[in-house]
KOLVEX-267894 format. One record per residue (C-alpha): residue in three letters; x, y, z. Coordinates in steps of 0.25 Angstrom, whole numbers, plus 5000, padded with zeros to 4 digits. Example, Ala and Ser with C-alpha at 12.3 -4.5 7.8 and 13.67 -1.06 7.14 Angstrom:
ALA504949825031
SER505549965029
END
This chain:
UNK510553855072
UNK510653805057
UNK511953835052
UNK512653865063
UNK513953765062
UNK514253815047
UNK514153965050
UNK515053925063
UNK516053895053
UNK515753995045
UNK516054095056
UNK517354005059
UNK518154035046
UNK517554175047
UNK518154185061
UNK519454115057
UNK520454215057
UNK519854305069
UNK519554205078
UNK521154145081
UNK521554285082
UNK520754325091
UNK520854195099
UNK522354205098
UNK522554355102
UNK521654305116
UNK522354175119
UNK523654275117
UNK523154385126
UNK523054285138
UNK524154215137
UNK524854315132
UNK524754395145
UNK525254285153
UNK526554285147
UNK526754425148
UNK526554405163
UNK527354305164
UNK528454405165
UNK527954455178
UNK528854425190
UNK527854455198
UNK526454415194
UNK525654425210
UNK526354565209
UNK525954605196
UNK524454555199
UNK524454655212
UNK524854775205
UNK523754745194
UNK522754715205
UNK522854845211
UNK522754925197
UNK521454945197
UNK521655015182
UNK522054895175
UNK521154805186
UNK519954885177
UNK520554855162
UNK520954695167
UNK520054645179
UNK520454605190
UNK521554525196
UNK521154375198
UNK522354295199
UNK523954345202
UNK524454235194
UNK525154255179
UNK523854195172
UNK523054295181
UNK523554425179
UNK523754385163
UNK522254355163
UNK521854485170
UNK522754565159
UNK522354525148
UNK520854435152
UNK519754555151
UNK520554605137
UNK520354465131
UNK518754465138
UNK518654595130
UNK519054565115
UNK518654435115
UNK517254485118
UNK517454585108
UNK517854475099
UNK516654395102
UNK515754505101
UNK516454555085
UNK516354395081
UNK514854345084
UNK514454495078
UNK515054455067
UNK514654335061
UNK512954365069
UNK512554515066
UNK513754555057
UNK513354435046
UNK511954475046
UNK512354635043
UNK513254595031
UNK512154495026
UNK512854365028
UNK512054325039
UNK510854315030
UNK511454255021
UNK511854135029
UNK510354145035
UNK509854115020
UNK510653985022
UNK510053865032
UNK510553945044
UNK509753955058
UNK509654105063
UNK510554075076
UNK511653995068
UNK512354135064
UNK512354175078
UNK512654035085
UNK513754045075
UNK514354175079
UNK514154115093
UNK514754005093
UNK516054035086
UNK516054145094
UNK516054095110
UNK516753955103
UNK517954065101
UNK517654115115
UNK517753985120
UNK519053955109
UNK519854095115
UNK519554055130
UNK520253905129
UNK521353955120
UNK521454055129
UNK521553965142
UNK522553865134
UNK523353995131
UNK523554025146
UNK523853885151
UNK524853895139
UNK525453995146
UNK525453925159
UNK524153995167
UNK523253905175
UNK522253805166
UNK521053835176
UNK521353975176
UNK521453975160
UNK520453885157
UNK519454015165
UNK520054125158
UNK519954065144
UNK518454035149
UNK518254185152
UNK518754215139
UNK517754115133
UNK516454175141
UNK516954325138
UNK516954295124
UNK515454205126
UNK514854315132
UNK515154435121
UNK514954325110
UNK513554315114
UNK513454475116
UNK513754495103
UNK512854395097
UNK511754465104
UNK512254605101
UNK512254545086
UNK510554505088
UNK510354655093
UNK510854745083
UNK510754755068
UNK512254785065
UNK513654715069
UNK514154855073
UNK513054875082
UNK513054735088
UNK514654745090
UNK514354875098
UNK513154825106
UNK514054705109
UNK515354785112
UNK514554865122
UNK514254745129
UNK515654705129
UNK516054835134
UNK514954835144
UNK515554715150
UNK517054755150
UNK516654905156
UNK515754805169
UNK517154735168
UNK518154845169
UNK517254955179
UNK517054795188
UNK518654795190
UNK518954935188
UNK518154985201
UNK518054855209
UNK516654825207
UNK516854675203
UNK515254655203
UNK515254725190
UNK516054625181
UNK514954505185
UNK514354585173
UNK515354585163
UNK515554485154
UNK517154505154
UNK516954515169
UNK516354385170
UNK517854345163
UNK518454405174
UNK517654335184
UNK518354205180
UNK519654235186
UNK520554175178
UNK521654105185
UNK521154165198
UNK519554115202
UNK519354045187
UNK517854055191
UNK517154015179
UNK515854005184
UNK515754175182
UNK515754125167
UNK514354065169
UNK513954225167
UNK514754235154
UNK513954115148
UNK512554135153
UNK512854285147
UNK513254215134
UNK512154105134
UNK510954215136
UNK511754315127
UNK511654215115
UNK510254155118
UNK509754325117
UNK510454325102
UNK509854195098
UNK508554215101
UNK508554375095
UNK509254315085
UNK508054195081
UNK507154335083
UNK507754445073
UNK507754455060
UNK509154425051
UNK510154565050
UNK509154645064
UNK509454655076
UNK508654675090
UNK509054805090
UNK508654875077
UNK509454995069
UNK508555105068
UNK508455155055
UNK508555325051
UNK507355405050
UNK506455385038
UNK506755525029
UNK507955575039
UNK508755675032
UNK509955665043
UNK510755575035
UNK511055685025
UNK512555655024
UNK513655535029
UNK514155605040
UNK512555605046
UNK512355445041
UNK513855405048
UNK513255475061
UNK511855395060
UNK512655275057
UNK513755305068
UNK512855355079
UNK512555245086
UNK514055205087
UNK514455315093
UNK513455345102
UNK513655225107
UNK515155215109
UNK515055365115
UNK514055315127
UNK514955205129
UNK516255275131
UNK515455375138
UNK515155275148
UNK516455205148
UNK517155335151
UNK516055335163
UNK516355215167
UNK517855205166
UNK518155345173
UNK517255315184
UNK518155205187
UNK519355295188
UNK519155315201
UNK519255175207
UNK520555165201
UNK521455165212
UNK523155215214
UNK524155105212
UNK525555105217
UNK526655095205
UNK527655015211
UNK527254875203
UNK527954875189
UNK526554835184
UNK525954945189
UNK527055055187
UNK526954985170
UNK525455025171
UNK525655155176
UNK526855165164
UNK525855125154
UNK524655195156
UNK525055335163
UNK526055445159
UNK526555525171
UNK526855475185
UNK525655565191
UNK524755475183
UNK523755405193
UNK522955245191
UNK521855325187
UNK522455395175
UNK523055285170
UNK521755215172
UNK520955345164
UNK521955325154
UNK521755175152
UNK520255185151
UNK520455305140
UNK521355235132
UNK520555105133
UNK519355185128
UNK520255245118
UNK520355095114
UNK518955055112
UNK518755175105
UNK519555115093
UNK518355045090
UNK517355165089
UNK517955215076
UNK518155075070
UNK516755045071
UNK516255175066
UNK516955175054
UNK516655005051
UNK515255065049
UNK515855105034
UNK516054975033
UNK514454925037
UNK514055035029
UNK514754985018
UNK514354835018
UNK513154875019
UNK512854945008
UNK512455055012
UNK513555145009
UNK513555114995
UNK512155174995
UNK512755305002
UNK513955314993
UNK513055304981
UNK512555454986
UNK513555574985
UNK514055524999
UNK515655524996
UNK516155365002
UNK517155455010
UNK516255555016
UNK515455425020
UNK516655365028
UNK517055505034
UNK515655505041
UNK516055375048
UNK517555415049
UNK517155535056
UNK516255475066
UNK517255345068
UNK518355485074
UNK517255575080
UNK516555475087
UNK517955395093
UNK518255555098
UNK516855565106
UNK516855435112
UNK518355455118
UNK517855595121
UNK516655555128
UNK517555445136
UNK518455535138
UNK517555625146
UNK516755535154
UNK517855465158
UNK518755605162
UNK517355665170
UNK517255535176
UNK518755505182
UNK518855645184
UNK520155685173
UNK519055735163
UNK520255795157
UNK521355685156
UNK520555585152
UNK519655665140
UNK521155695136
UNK521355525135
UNK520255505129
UNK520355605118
UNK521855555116
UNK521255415109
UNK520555485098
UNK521555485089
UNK521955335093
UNK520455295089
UNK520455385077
UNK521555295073
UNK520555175072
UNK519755245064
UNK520755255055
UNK520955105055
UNK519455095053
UNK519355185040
UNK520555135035
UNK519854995035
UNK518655025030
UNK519355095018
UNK520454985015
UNK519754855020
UNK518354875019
UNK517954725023
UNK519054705033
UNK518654835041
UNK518054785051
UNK518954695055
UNK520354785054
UNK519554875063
UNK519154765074
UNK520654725070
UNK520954855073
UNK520254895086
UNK520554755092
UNK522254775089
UNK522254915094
UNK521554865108
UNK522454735109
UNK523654815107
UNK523354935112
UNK523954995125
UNK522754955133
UNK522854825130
UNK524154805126
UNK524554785143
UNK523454695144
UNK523954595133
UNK525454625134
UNK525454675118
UNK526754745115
UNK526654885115
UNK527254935103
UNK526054885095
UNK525154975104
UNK526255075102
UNK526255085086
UNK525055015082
UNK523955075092
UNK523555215094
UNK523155225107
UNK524455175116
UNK525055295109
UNK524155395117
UNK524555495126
UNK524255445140
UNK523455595144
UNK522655545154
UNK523655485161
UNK524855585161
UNK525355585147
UNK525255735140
UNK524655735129
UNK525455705113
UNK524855765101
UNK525655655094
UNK524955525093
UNK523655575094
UNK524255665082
UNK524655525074
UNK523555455077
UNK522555555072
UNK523355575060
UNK523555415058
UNK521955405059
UNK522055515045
UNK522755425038
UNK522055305041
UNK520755365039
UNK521355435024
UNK521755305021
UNK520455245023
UNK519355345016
UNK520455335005
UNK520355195001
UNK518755205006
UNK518655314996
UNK519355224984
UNK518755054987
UNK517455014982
UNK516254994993
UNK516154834997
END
């Protein structure tokens, strides 16, 4: 444990910048929400109406408490469970696994530094910033003029939300060699737990959220039960999370992991071009993201039909209905369908970005310049990766697309949707090359920049956290979709701009690539 105070600084300066913006943009969410709903004359009414829709009950949870307070917590509560998770998951990777691949991890082991400090580090700012969001957070609320008890339990929900996937990411950081492997294993852990979460209130079997960590959140209550004894499981899950890391941490050796990367066949002769080395290096990545959309398509559409007809006479329900479907014939369930394609739609904005960050590792690393310094041309090189960041965004909304349509039974309708949101996360590769080419060392964080502002304002989740819609409108692909799935014909025009925005950005990028020196 030698060290560990001076390298907890350390990740404190490093972190200044990101941490209050992050902390901020949470504290804001909740309270946020409350004065939105302020402007309800009728809260109890407005609880009902959300109550009985089972559609949004899947997306938020369920309804606790019919009090102002309550129903801004179910809005906006699993949303804020969710990034901050992600946001846990992104830091303790960073400053564990991602210090030892770039080599400053064994630098600072040369020093006098115990072989947990960098990971008790990691930790401890990391669920110390848990901790720090859930009591600003709970300040915020009673700012606003919610309930202290009622506060106090939500800001510790938060808190053990982001415990729990700060310790599941220190432990994906002992298992895998790469930070890129370790945020995925991670992720799908946090995606595991949200799907438990949202098929648990989506279908009514409640037993299935006592085994998600953001439904171990929910299980607080907030301003309803406030039972804080639920979070006895988020921190026993934490505790045995971090002992696991520590001790495979004492165990392995500095820059492995538990799970090893397997190296190519001695002698192959498959790697005879960069199109064949970006598929060996990509492969993984996408197979896994196909099986995992394969499965949520599965999953989602089974659940299409448990959602139940809601009268429109609320003026909630009648805005819902507005929202999210384009002809009166439009049924809950295809405006549900259509929710989860464009929610997928969403999460796929993230498959491009991380396919083509692998520029950026192949870079750093070195290796690159050893294949550039062959007849390999830098831009056939990054054309291997572009190509696999657009075709592999297309088959894993195309896989979605029909597992989900089989499942619900609009195979039609529904492949239709989810084909629409190519173009939109073609757009994000754009952003992700155009980064890569033009600021190489920031690239990674415009595209987390990135991926994080198109969700937060997106149309999704731009209801959830009362965002003004014209940001969505002008500034985010996907709100600008034809609604197919739920009544809307079909435009050529925004997929047409969006696929033609996606050709400038990437021009733009392989043109400065092709111009700036390698770092």
């Amino acid at each position: 444990m030698n060290g560990t105070w001076i390298l907890t600084k350390l990740i404190l300066r490093r972190e200044r910048f990101i941490a209050p913006a992050w902390l901020l943009l949470v504290a804001t969410l909740a309270a946020g929400q409350v004065t939105r709903y302020a402007e309800i004359p009728d809260i109890s009414s407005f609880a009902q109406e959300m109550a009985a829709n089972r559609a949004l009950t899947a997306f938020a949870g369920e309804v606790f408490s019919p009090t102002l307070a309550g129903m801004a917590v179910w809005k906006n509560a699993d949303a804020i469970y969710t990034i901050l998770g992600l946001i846990m998951i992104l830091t303790v990777i960073r400053h564990t696994r991602g210090d030892e691949e770039s080599g400053r991890g064994e630098l600072v082991g040369a020093g006098a530094v115990g072989r947990l400090a960098p990971l008790t580090a990691a930790l401890a700012v990391a669920c110390g910033s848990a901790v720090l969001a859930g009591l600003i957070t709970a300040a915020a609320m009673v700012k606003v003029g919610a309930d202290a008890a009622g506060s106090l339990a939500f800001g510790a929900a938060i808190a053990a939300a982001g415990m729990v996937f700060a310790a599941i990411g220190a432990l994906a950081a002992q298992l895998t060699q790469t930070a890129r492997t370790a945020i995925g294993v991670a992720g799908l852990g946090l995606g595991l737990s949200y799907t438990l979460r949202f098929v648990s209130d989506g279908s009514g079997f409640t037993v299935l959220k006592w085994l998600s960590p953001q439904g171990w959140s929910h299980l607080v209550k907030p301003y309803g039960a406030n039972d804080l004894a639920v979070l006895l499981l988020s921190l026993a899950c934490s505790a045995a999370a971090i002992a696991l890391a520590c001790r495979l941490r004492l165990r392995r050796d500095l820059g492995h992991g538990l799970i090893p990367e397997r190296p190519g066949p001695a002698g192959s002769v498959r790697l005879h071009s960069s199109l064949s080395l970006a598929w060996r290096l990509q492969r993984g990545l996408l197979g896994g993201w196909t099986i995992g959309y394969a499965v949520a398509g599965l999953v989602f559409g089974a659940l299409a039909a448990s959602i139940e007809e809601v009268a429109r006479q609320g003026a909630a329900v009648q805005e819902f209905f507005r929202r999210y479907t384009a002809s009166p014939e439009a049924t809950m369930t295809d405006a549900y369908l259509w929710l989860i394609v464009l929610s997928l739609g969403y999460v796929s904005a993230l498959y491009p970005l991380l396919t083509l960050l692998r520029l950026r590792t192949e870079e750093t690393s070195g290796r690159a310049e050893l294949l550039l310094s062959t007849p390999v041309h830098r831009l056939r090189w990054a054309a291997g990766h572009l190509l696999f960041a657009l075709a592999g965004s297309a088959l894993i909304l195309l896989v979605a697309g029909l597992t989900m349509g089989l499942i619900a039974g609009s195979p039609g309708k529904v492949l239709a949707g989810a084909l629409v949101q190519i173009p939109a996360t073609w757009v994000m590769a754009g952003v992700g090359i155009l980064a890569f080419g033009l600021l190489p060392k920031g690239a990674a964080a415009i595209s987390w920049a990135a991926f994080l502002f198109v969700n937060l304002f997106g149309e999704v989740l731009g209801p959830i956290f009362g965002i003004d819609y014209w940001i969505a409108k002008y500034f985010v692909p996907y709100p600008n979709l034809p609604m197919v799935v739920s009544g809307e014909p079909f435009t050529a025009t925004p997929t047409a701009i969006m696929t033609g925005l996606t050709a400038v950005l990437t021009a733009a990028g392989l043109t400065v690539l092709k111009r700036r020196n390698l770092t």
